[in-house]
MILOKOL-311609 format. One record per residue (C-alpha): x, z, y; residue in one letter. Coordinates in steps of 0.1 Angstrom, whole numbers, padded with zeros to 4 digits, always signed. Example, Ala and Ser with C-alpha at 12.3 -4.5 7.8 and 13.67 -1.06 7.14 Angstrom:
// residues 2
+0123+0078-0045a+0137+0071-0011s
***
This chain:
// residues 832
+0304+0140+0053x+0268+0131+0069x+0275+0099+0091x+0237+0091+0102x+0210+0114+0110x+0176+0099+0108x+0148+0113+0136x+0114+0104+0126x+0077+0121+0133x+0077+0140+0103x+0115+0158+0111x+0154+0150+0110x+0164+0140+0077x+0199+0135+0063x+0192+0102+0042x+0199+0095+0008x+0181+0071-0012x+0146+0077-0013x+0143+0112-0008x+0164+0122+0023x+0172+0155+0030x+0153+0171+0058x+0173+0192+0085x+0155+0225+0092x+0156+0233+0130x+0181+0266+0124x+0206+0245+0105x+0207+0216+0131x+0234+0231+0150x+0257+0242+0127x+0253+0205+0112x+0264+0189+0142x+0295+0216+0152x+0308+0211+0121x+0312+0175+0127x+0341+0154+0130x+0329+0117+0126x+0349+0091+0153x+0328+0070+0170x+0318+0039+0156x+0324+0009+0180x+0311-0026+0168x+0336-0056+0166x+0344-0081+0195x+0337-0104+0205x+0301-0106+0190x+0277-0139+0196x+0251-0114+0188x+0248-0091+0219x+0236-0117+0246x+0207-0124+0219x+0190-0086+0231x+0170-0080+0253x+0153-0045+0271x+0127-0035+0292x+0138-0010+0319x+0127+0026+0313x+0102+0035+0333x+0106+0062+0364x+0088+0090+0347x+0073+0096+0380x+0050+0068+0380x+0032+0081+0350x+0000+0088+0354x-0019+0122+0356x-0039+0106+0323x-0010+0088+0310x+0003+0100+0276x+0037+0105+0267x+0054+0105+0233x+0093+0095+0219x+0102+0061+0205x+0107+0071+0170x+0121+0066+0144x+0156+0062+0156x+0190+0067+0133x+0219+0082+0153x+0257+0091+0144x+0263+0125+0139x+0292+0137+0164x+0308+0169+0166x+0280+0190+0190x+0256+0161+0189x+0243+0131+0181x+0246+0095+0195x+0225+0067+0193x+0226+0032+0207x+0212+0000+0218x+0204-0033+0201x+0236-0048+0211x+0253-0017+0199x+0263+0000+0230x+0256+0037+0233x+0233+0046+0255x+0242+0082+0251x+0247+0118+0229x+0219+0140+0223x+0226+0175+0211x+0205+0201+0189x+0182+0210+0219x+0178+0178+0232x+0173+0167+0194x+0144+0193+0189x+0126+0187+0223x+0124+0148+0211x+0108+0158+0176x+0082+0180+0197x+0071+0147+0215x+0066+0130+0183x+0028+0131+0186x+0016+0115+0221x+0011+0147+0248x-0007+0142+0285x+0027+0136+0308x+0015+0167+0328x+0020+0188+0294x+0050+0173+0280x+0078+0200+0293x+0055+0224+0287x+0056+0212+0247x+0093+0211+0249x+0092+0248+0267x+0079+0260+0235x+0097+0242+0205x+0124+0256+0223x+0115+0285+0241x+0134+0275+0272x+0126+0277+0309x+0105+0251+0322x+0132+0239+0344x+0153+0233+0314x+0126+0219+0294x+0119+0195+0326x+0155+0186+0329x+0158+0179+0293x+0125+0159+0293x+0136+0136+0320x+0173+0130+0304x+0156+0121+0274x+0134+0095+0292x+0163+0085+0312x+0179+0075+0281x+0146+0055+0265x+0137+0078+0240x+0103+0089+0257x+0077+0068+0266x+0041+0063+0282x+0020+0060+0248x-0009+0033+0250x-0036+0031+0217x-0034+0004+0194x-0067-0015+0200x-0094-0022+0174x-0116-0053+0174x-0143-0050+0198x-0171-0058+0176x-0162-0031+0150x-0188+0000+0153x-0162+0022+0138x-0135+0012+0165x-0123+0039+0186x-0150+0064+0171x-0140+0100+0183x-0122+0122+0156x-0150+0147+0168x-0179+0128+0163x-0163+0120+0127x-0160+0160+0118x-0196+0159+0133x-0210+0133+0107x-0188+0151+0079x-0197+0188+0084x-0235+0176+0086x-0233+0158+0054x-0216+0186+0041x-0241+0214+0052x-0269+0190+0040x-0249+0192+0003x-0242+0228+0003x-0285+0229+0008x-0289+0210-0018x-0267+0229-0043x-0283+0263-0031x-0314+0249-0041x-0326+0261-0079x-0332+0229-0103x-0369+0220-0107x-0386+0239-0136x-0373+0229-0169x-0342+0204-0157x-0307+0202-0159x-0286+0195-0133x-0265+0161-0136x-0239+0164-0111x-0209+0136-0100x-0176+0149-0094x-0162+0124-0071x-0130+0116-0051x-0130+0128-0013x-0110+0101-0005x-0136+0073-0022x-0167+0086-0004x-0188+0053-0013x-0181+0061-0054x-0196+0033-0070x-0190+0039-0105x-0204+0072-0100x-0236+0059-0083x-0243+0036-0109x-0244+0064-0134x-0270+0084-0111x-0289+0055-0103x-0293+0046-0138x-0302+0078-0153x-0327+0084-0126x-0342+0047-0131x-0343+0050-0170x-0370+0041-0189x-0391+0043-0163x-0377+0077-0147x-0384+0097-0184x-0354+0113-0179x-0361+0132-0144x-0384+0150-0163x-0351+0167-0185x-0329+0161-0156x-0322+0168-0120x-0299+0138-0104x-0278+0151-0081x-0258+0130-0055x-0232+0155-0046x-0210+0131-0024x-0178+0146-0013x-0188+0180-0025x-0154+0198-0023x-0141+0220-0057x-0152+0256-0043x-0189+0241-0037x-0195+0232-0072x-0176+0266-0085x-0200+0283-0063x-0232+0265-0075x-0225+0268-0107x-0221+0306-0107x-0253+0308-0090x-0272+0284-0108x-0259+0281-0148x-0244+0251-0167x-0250+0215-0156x-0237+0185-0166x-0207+0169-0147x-0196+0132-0141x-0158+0125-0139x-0148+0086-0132x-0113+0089-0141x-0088+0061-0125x-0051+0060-0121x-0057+0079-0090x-0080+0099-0098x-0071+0113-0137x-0049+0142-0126x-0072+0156-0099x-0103+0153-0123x-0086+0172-0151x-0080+0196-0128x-0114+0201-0119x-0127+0199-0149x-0107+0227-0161x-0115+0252-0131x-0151+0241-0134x-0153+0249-0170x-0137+0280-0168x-0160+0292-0142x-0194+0280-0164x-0178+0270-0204x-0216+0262-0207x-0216+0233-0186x-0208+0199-0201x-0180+0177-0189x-0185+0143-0195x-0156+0119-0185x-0157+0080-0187x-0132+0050-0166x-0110+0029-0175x-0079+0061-0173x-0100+0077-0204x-0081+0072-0235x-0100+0048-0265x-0074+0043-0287x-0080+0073-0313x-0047+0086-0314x-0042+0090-0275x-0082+0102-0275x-0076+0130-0297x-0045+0140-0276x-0065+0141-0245x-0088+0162-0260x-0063+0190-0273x-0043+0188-0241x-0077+0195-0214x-0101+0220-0221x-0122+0204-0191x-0132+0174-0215x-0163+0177-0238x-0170+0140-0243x-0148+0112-0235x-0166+0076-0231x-0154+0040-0241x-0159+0011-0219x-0195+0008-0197x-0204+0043-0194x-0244+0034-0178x-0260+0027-0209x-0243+0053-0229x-0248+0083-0205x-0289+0081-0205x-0279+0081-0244x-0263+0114-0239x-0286+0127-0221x-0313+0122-0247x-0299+0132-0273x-0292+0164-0254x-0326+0164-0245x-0310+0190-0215x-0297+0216-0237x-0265+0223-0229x-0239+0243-0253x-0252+0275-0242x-0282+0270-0244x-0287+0262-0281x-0275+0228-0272x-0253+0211-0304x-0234+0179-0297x-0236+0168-0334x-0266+0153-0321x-0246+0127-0305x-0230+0112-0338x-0261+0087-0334x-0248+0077-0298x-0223+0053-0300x-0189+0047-0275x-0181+0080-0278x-0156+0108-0290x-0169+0145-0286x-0154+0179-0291x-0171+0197-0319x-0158+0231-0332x-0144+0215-0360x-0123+0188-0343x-0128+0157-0324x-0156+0134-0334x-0157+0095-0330x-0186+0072-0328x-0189+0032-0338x-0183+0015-0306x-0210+0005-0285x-0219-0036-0277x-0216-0042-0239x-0250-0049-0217x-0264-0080-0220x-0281-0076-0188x-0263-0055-0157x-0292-0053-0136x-0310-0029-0160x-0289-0005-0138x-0305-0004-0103x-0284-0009-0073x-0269+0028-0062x-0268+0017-0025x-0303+0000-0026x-0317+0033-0044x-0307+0050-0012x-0279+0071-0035x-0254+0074-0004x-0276+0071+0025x-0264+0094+0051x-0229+0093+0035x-0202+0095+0071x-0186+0066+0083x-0149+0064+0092x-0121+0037+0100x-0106+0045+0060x-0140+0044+0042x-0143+0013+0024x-0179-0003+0003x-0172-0013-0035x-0196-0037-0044x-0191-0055-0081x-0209-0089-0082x-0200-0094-0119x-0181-0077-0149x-0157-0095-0173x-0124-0116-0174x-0120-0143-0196x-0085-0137-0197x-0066-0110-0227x-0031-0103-0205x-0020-0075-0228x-0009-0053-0198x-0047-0049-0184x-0075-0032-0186x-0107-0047-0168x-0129-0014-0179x-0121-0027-0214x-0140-0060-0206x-0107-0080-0205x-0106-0116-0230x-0148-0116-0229x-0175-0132-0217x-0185-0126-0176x-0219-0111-0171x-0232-0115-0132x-0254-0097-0109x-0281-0111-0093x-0268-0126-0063x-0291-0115-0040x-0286-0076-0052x-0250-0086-0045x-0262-0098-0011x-0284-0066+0000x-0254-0047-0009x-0228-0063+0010x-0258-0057+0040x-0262-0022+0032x-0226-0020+0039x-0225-0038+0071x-0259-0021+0087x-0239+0017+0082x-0211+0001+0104x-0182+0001+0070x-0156-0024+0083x-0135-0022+0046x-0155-0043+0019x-0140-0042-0016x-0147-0069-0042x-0140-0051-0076x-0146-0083-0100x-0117-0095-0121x-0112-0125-0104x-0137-0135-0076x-0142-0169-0070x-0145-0179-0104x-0181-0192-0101x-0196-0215-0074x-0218-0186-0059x-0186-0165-0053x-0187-0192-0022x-0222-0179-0014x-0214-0147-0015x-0187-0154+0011x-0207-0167+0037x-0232-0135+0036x-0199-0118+0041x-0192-0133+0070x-0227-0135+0085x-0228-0098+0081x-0196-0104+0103x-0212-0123+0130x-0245-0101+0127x-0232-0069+0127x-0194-0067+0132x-0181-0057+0101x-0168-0064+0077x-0134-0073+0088x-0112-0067+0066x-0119-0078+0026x-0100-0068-0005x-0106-0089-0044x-0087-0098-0069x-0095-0132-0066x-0094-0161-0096x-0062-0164-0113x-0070-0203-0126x-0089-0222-0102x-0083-0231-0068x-0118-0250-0059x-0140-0222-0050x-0109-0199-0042x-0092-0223-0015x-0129-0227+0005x-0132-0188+0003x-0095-0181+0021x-0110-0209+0044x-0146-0186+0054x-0124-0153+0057x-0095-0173+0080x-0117-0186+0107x-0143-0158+0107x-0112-0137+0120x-0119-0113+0085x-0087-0099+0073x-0078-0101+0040x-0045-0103+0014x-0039-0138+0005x-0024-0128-0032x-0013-0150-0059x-0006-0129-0087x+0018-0141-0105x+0031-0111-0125x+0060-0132-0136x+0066-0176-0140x+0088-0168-0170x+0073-0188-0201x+0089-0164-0229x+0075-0134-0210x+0040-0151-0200x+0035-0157-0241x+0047-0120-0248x+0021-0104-0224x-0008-0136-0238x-0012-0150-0200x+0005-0184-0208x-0031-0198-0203x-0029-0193-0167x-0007-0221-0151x+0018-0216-0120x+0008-0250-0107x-0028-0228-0097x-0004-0208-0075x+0013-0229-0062x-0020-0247-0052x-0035-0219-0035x-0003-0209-0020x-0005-0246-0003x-0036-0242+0012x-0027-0208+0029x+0003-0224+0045x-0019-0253+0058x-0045-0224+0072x-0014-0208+0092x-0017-0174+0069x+0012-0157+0052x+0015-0158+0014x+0017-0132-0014x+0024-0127-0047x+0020-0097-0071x+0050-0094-0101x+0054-0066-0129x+0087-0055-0133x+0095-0049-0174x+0070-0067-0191x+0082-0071-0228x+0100-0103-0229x+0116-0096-0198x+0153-0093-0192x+0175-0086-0159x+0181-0125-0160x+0144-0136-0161x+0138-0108-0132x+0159-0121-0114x+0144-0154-0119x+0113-0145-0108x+0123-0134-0076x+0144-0163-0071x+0112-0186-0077x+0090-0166-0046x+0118-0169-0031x+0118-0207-0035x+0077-0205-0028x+0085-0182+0005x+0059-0156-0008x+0061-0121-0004x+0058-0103-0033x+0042-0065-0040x+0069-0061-0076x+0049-0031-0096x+0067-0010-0126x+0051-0019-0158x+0019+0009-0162x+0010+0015-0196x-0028+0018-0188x-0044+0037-0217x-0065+0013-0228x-0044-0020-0222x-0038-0042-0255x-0002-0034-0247x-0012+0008-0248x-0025-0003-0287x-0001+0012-0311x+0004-0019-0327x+0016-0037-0297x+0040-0011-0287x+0054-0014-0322x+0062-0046-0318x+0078-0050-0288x+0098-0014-0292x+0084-0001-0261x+0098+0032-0246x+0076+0052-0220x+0081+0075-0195x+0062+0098-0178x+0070+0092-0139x+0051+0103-0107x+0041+0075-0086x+0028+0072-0044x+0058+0102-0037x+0052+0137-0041x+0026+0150-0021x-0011+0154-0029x-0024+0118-0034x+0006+0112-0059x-0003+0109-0096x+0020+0111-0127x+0013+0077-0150x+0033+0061-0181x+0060+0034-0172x+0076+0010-0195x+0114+0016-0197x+0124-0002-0222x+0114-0028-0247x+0131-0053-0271x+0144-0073-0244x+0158-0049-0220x+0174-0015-0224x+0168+0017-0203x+0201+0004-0183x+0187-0030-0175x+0156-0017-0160x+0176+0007-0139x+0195-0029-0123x+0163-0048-0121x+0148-0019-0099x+0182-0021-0081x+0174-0055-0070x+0143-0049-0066x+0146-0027-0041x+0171-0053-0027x+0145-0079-0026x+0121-0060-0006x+0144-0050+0018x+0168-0076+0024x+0141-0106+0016x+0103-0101+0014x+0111-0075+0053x+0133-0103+0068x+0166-0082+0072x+0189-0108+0058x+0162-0138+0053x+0181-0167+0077x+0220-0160+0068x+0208-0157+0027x+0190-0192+0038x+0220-0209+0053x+0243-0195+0024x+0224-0212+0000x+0234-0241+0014x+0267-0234+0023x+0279-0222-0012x+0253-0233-0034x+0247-0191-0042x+0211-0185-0047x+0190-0165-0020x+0187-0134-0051x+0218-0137-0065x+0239-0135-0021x+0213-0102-0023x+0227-0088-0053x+0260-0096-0041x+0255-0075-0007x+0244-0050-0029x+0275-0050-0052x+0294-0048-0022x+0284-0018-0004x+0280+0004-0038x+0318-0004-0044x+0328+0011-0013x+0300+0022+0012x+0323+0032+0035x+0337-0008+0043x+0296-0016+0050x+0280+0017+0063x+0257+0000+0083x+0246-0023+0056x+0252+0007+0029x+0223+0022+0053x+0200-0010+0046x+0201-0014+0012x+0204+0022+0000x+0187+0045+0025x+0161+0027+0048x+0129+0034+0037x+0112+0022+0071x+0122-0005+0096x+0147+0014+0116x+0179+0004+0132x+0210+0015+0112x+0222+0029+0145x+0221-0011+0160x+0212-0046+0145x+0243-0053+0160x+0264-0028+0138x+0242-0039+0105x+0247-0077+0113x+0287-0070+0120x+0288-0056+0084x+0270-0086+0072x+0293-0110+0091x+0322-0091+0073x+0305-0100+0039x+0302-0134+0045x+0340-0139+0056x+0354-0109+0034x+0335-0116+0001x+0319-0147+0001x+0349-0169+0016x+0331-0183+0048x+0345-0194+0077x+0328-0178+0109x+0324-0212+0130x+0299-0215+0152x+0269-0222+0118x+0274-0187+0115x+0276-0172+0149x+0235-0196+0153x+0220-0178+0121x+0233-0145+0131x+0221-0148+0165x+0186-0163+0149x+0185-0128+0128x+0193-0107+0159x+0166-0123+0173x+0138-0115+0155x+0143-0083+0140x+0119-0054+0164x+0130-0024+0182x+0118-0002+0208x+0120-0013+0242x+0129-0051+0227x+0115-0080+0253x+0099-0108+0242x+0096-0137+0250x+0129-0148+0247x+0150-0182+0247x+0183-0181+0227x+0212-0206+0235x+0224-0218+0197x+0254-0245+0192x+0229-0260+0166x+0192-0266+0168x+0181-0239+0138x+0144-0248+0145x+0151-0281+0135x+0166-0275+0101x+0142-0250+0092x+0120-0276+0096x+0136-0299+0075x+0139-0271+0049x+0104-0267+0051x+0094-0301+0044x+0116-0308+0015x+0101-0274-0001x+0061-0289+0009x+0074-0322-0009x+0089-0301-0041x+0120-0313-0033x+0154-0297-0041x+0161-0291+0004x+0197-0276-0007x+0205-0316-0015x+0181-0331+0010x+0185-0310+0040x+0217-0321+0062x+0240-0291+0067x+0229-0269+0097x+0264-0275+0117x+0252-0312+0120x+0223-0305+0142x+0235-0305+0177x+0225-0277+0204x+0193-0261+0214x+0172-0232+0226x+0157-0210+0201x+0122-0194+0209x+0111-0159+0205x+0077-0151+0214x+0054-0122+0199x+0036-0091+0213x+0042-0059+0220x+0013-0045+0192x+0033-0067+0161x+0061-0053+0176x+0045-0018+0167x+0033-0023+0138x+0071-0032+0127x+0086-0010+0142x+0087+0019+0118x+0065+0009+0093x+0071+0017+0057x+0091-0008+0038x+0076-0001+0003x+0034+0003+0011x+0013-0028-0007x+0006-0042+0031x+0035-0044+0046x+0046-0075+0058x+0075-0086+0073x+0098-0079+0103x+0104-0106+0123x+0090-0114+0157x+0069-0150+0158x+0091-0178+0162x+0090-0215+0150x+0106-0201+0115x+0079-0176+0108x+0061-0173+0071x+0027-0171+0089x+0003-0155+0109x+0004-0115+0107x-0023-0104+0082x-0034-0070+0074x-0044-0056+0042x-0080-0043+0039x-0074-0008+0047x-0060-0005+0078x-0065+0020+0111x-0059+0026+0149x-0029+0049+0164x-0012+0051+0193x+0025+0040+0200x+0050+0046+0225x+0061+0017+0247x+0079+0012+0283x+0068-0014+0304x+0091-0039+0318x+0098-0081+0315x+0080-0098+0294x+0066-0076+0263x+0084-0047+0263x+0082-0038+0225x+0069-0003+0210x+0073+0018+0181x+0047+0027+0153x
***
């Protein structure tokens, strides 16, 4: 029988793993009529309830004529027979919704002027306005409605608070100005070279350097054959159109994890509607290795000629060996045998050239943005510059693919093209900067081009937020980079990417010539600046096993680093992709669909088993993975997995495992903490912190053997605390019977001093009484509140507090909103 019902933005959903079953509105009441669940009440006593605090609802009559209103979601309630009920922090219930009341809250999931709000309620339900009023003000009554304020942006940022308007403005004239252009009949005698690119990715760079290139060639010989075409963001049916009109053209296809499946399926329309045209596809998500490239080739249509490795070089190669004929136009591709780095369709089967030497010298290819290739381009909170100061990675980790430049030599830019780039960016107002080199700040100027980063800050506003892949074996020029982004106020994601610290499966995968004491390092100097820490790991890598996984996350654990934990991706032209390789180490792949299932999900090839691990294995070490995140790198269970370690000796992992043991022998004796670890997907309350951290008590005296003294009852209280929820007031001053501050600092010293704290650190019932402080604001509070628990830049949930892991950073691409909130003592605390 369905216990919880969980009400978001997007719809009521039944959950269940992963994938929770939405309600439709017509099957809402028959749901709850045919419900017969008793009413859960929390133990007693519980030292946890005086821990919460709320903010008063607001009379709904002081809102505003301009004030907007929208509901505090997400919330999970307990289905009751007719209704639903829902409760407070401290696990009292505030009251029982039914299907109406339910459907009138999802109508005010989007903010609405308070003036139209029972009018929006009047029409999801098609009730009275009367009704719709009453039910709008029982709702707020019972704080699930509130006045919505926006989250602010940073008041240097140009794009900050832009109108949605004036971006469909910019868009729809860049778009008319394209549609011109593709109208427009190719100069006498040319061929139209066209880009394909990603709508998402309007700032293509890989793309650009292909135009800029073949435009630039040899003195601009080829614009004689060939008409470049910056097509930014034209959509599918504009090239269709333009080719019916106009005849065959060439087309460019960049093909990425993220990108491969949409550009197949382009390619494939677009050659059925012109077969003359000639697809040309190149990226590092193009197959090399022969057997996988000949597979390609039978299984798309849409590809004529597949590239390997730098495509700049080799595509004005093409293109002269074409000399613009095209297929249909008595054009032969045998005369490409000469050109090598390819492999061609012929009509007697695929064809393979000798590979082609990298450049020597990268600024043969002129600059894209300097060329004036995506002037005009629209600007918008999401849109983000790629600028690529060098190309190369010294390193061969088998599971990579650097554009097929990984275990080589590093080739630079000159830095002041880098420079003028990183200004061409900041003078059109983009805010997102992405560094695409394999590990920036390698080289001494990587510190240079830092501080024209943030000049351009203090100049012009943006950038302020910066992604990179920073250097993987130094922390010289790394450490004084982190330092120019911290106290410029630029945002960016302080990773150490570790990908595992198990020597067996470091040597398996070739990275055992990158040392963890470089992490470790880094990680140092972050702490010192005040930021939080991160860690990237891969998740079956041959060598691995459910033992050494487990390690892993027992060692960031140890370090106090989040950590983003990836599948292992068999990117096609990785070392460990060779056939070789795969041999060896008895890899098994799978085909799997990755970022969900809507549009910007893409299917890719996962590693499911190898010679260490079995198909079983991996299914446990994503178990705990999923455990990890949850329970660990979001905070849920962070303190009381802490003071267990001590207690029992159990490591932080291994009391996460157990919890998870636990509630899939009988989910029914946890059901709040069954909620946790196998249903929520964003931070929401399993119906009260107060009825998850009673199961957890449970746990520690049913299974674990603990006595509940008054150790317990402090770190309970210090994980009430912190965790966010709407209407939650901060700050806050918690009465403990021992000082937790104070052994967490202890804890934390012994770990600075690589010390073993378990041993060092006296027992947290030996520190006498104190206050614990809660302080925070009310827009972290939002941006917990509801945010996804699996995306690459979510952090943790915990409000500040002498025991936090850091400031609150952001990764690179992030945007405004607005949130609902009630006013009241103190911060009264949101949702997101």
């Amino acid at each position: 029988m369905t216990r919880f019902l969980l009400l978001t933005d997007a719809g009521a959903f039944v959950p269940g793993g992963p994938d929770p079953r939405p309600v439709p509105a017509a099957e809402l009441p028959a749901l709850l009529a045919a419900h017969g669940t008793p009413p859960v009440a929390p133990s007693a006593p519980s030292a946890i309830a005086p821990t919460l605090h709320y903010a008063p609802a607001r009379p709904a009559a002081s809102w505003g004529p301009d004030d907007e209103v929208a509901a505090l979601l997400p919330r999970v309630g307990e289905v009751r027979s007719g209704g639903v009920a829902l409760f407070d922090h401290r696990g009292e219930e505030t009251g029982v919704i039914d299907a109406d009341e339910v459907h009138a809250l999802l109508a005010l999931a989007d903010p609405v002027p308070a003036a139209e709000a029972a009018g929006r309620v009047a029409t999801a339900l098609g009730a009275r306005p009367d009704r719709a009023e009453a039910i709008l003000a029982r709702l707020h009554a019972l704080g699930l409605v509130g006045r919505t304020e926006p989250a602010p942006g940073p008041a240097t940022d140009p794009t900050a608070g832009v109108a949605d308007a004036e971006i469909l403005r910019r868009v729809k004239t860049w778009m008319a100005g394209i549609n011109e252009r593709l109208r427009q009949p190719d100069p006498d005698g040319t061929t139209a070279v066209i880009p394909v690119s990603d709508e998402a990715v309007p700032f293509n760079l890989a793309l650009g350097l292909l135009l800029a290139h073949g435009a630039a060639y040899d003195g601009g010989r080829l614009t004689a054959t060939y008409h470049f075409l910056p097509a930014w963001l034209a959509p599918l049916s504009m090239l269709e159109r333009r080719l019916r009109r106009r005849g065959p053209a060439v087309l460019l296809f960049s093909n990425y994890v993220w990108s491969i499946e949409a550009n197949l399926e382009k390619a494939r329309r677009l050659k059925e509607v012109s077969p003359d045209s000639i697809m040309i596809h190149g990226g590092p998500s193009t197959p090399k290795y022969e057997h996988d490239a000949e597979a390609f080739f039978a299984a798309h249509p849409g590809v004529d000629i597949a590239v390997r490795g730098e495509g700049e070089q080799t595509l004005v190669e093409i293109l002269d060996a074409l000399g613009g004929r095209l297929a249909g136009r008595g054009g032969d591709l045998s005369a490409l045998a000469a050109v090598p780095g390819l492999t061609y369709r012929t009509p007697d089967g695929v064809v393979r050239t000798a590979d082609r030497e990298r450049m020597a010298e990268l600024d043969q290819v002129p600059s894209p943005y300097r060329a004036g290739l995506f002037d005009g381009l629209p600007v918008h909170d999401a849109a983000f510059l790629t600028v690529e100061t060098n190309r190369g990675c010294p390193y061969g980790c088998t599971f990579c693919d650097w554009g097929s430049a990984t275990n080589s030599r590093i080739r630079k830019f000159d830095l002041q093209r880098v420079v003028d780039e990183i200004e061409w960016g900041a003078r059109h107002g983009l805010r997102n900067l992405f560094i695409c080199d394999a590990n920036f700040g390698i080289f001494a100027r990587d510190v240079e081009i830092a501080e024209a980063i943030v000049a351009c800050k203090e100049r012009y506003g943006v950038p302020t937020n910066v992604g990179a892949c920073f250097a993987k074996n130094t922390t010289k020029y790394v450490a004084q980079i982190y330092s120019l982004f911290w106290h410029a106020g630029i945002a960016f994601d302080p990773i150490v990417a570790l990908q595992s610290m198990d020597d067996e499966v470091l040597a398996a995968v070739d990275r055992s010539n990158i040392k963890v004491q470089a992490y470790d390092d880094l990680a140092d100097h972050l702490r010192a600046l005040g930021a939080t820490v991160g860690t990237e790991l891969m998740m079956g890598l041959p060598g691995s096993s459910p033992a050494s996984f487990a390690d892993d996350l027992q060692g960031c654990i140890d370090r106090e680093l989040f950590a983003t934990i990836y599948d292992t991706m068999m990117l096609p032209n990785s070392p460990m992709n060779a056939p070789e390789y795969r041999d060896r180490w008895a890899i098994e792949i799978q085909e799997e669909r990755v970022g969900g299932t809507g549009p910007e999900s893409t299917r890719t090839r996962i590693a499911v088993a190898t010679a260490t691990y079995t198909r079983d294995d991996r299914q446990r070490m994503a178990r705990w993975r999923r455990l990890f995140r949850v329970l660990e790198d979001t905070g849920l269970l962070r303190h009381v997995t802490r003071w267990v370690r001590q207690e029992t000796g159990t490591r932080e992992i291994d009391i996460c495992i157990r919890a998870g043991e636990a509630v899939a022998a009988d989910p029914d004796r946890f059901p709040h903490l069954a909620f946790v670890v196998e249903d929520m997907a964003r931070v929401v309350e399993p119906l009260s912190w107060r009825h998850y951290l009673d199961d957890v008590e449970r746990l520690l005296v049913e299974e674990l053997g603990l006595p509940p003294d008054p150790a317990m009852a402090t770190v309970l209280q210090v994980q009430a605390a912190l965790l966010p929820g709407p209407r939650r007031v901060v700050p806050l001053r918690v009465p403990l019977a021992h000082d937790y501050a104070a052994w967490w600092a202890a804890r934390d010293a012994a770990l600075r001093a690589r010390l073993d704290w378990v041993r060092e650190v006296p027992r947290l019932a030996t520190f006498p009484p104190a206050e614990f402080e809660v302080s925070g604001t009310d827009g972290a509070n939002r941006d917990m509140c509801g945010a996804g628990l699996f995306t690459s830049f979510t952090k943790f949930a915990e409000f500040d507090s002498p025991v936090m892991r850091g400031a609150r950073t952001v990764g690179y691409l992030s945007g405004g909103g607005a949130v609902a909130t009630e006013e009241g003592r103190g911060t009264a605390a949101g949702t997101g």
